[in-house]
N, C-alpha and C positions, 0 to 999 in steps of 0.2 A: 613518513616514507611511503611513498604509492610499489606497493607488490603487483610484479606480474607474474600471471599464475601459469604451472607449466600445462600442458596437456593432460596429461594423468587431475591436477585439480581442476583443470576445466570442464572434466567428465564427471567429477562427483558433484560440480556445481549446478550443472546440467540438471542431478537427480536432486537435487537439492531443493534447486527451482521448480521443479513440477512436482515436488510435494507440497509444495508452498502455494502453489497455482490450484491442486484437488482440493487442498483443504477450503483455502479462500470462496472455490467455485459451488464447496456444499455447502458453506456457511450463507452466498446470495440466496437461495433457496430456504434456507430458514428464514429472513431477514423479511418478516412478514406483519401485517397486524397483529396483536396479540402476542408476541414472544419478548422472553428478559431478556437484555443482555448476557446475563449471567451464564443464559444459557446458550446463547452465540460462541462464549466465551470457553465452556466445558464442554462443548462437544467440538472445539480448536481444539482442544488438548487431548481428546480423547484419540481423534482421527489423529492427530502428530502421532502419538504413541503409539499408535498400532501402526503405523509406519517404520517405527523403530527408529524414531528422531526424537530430536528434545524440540518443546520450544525454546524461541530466545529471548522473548521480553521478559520471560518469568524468571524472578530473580535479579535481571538486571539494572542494577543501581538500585535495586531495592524494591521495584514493581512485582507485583502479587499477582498477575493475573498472565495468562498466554494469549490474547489479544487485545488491542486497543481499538474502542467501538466508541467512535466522535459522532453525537447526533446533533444536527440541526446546525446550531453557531460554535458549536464545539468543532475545533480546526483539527486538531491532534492530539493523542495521549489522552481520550474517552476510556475511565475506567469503566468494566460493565457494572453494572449492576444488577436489582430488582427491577429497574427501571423496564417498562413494558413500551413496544414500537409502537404507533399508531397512527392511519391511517393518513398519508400527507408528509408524513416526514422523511428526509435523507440521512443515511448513517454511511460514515467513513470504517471502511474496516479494516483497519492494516497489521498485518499478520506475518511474520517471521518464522523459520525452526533452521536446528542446524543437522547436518545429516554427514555420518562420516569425517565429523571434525570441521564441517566447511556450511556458511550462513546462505539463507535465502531472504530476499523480505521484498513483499508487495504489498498495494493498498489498491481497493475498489470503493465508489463509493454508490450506494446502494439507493433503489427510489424505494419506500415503502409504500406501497398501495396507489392509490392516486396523488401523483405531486404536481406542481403549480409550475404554469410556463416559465416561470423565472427558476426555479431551480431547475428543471429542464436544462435549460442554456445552462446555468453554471455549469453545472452535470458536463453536459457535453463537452462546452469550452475548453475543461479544467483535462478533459482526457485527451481531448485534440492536440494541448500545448505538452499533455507527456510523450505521444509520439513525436510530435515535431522536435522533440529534443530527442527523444532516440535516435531519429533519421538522422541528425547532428554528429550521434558521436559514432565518428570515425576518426580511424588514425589519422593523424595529420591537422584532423581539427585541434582547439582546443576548448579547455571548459566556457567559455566565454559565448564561443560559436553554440555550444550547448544553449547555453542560459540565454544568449537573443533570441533562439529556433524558440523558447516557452513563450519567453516574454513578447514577442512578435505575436502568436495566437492572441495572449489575455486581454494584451492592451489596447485592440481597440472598443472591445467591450466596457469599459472603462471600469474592470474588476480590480480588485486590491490582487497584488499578490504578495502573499507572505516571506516576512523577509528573516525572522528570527530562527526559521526552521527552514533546513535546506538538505537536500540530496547529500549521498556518503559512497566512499569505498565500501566495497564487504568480500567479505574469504571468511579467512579462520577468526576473525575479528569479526563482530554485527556490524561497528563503527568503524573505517579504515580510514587513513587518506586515501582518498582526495576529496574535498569537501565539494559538494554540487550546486553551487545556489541557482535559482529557477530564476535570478535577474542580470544582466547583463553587466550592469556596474559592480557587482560584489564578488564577479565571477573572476578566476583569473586567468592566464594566458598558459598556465602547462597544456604542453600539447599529448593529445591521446596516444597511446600505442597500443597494439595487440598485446591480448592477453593480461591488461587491464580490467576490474569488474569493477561495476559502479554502479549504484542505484539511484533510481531519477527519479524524483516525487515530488511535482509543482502541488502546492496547498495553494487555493484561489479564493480571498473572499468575493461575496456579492458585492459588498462596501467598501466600506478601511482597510488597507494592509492591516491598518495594525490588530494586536492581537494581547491579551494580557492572562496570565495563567492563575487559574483559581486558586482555595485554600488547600485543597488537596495534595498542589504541587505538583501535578503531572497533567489536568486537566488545561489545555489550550482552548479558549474562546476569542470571538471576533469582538474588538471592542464597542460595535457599534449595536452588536446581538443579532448583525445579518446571515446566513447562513454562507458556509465553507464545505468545498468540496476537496476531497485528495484523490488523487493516484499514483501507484507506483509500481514501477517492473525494477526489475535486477536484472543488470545487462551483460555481455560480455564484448569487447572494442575486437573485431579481428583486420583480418587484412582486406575484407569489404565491406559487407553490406554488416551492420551492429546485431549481436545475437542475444534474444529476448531469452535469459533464463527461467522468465517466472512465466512464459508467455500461458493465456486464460483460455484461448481459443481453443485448444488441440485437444484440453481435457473437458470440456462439455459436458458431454455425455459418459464420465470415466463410473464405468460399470462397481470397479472397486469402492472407490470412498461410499457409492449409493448403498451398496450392499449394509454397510457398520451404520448408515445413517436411519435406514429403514429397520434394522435391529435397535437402536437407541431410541426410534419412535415407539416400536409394539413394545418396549420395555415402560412407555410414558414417562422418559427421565426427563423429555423435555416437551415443552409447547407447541402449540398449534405450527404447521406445517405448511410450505406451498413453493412454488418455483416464481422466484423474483430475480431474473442475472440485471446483470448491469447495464 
């Protein structure tokens, strides 16, 4: 069943999303040479909480951790680890909380240090085809018109796009209907309406669509070990133009989240430091 949400939840998703948007936006700034995952990961959860939000991946279906940090050919569902960034490489960061009973969830995908022309364009590509699916969803469209607006970007790149993992409903659930696939053939024909929210998240390999999931069980990789890039907003469908609830742009320079991040540096709970955005 696709929920439409009334106004009163539109406004908490609003706040929702742009906590989902500061956290995400201090995490590119750590996401540098030299730092764990681990600690990507803890200092997501620290910023939620002093938010006065929960995460949402923590716990759910059994995952231990408040973000998922995909590097390199790892597509989706990166647990952190000890594992330290390094110089040339790309990390997917996709981060979730829920605030006042109601979800948010976006993904950036991060260059660390100096990266290579070919990730570059994925990079780009993979972000050009999640707006192009934004611009999409409007009432009247449907999901279909979504999924060509991505697949129109990637394909003439001749990038894989992922087909096992695809865009969601989100409210009071992380997972809702309607399910979002980023290709045209898998999408289907419900049509949008206000007050609908939905989250859009093309995964793009450099290779193969395809993708096969480690021993872990949560870990997505590329099958061919080329590298994958994600992005994803939380949107809301109204009666024109489609409204970015996780939108990344407005918080920048958010004075708050910097304040907790620069007290958890002089504390040295975490690693070496630097401004890396998207």
């Amino acid at each position: 069943m696709v929920y439409i949400k009334s106004n009163r939840e539109l406004e908490i998703m609003r706040q929702s999303g742009r906590l989902v948007a500061k956290v995400l936006m201090n995490l590119t700034k750590m996401a540098v040479p030299g730092t764990k995952l681990i600690d990507l990961d803890l200092a997501a959860e620290e910023l939620t909480l002093s938010f006065g939000a929960k995460p949402s991946f923590k716990g759910y279906i059994g995952y231990r951790h408040s973000l998922c940090a995909s590097v390199n050919e790892q597509v989706v569902h990166g647990i952190p680890s000890d594992r330290v960034l390094k110089d040339g490489d790309i990390i997917g960061l996709d981060f979730g909380l829920s605030y006042q009973g109601f979800h948010g969830d976006s993904a950036v995908t991060v260059a660390v240090g100096n990266i290579s022309d070919e990730a570059k364009k994925l990079i780009l590509v993979t972000k050009q085809s999640l707006y192009a699916g934004i611009d999409a969803a409007r009432a009247g469209n449907t999901l279909k018109d979504v999924a060509f607006a991505i697949e129109s970007v990637i394909k003439p790149h001749g990038f894989g796009i992922v087909k096992e993992f695809v865009g969601h409903g989100i409210g009071q659930k992380l997972h809702e209907d309607p399910q979002v696939p980023n290709y045209a053939s898998g999408a289907s024909n419900l049509k949008l309406k206000p007050g609908m929210t939905i989250a859009i998240e093309p995964m793009v390999n450099r290779g193969t669509h395809k993708v096969r999931v480690l021993a872990d069980r949560w870990t997505a990789v590329t099958e061919d070990g080329q590298l994958s890039a994600h992005y994803e907003h939380s949107i809301a469908i109204t009666d024109g133009e489609p409204e970015i609830l996780t939108a990344w742009e407005n918080i920048l320079d958010d004075s708050e989240s910097q304040v907790l991040i620069n007290q958890l540096n002089e504390r040295g709970k975490y690693g070496q430091r630097g401004t890396n955005p998207a």
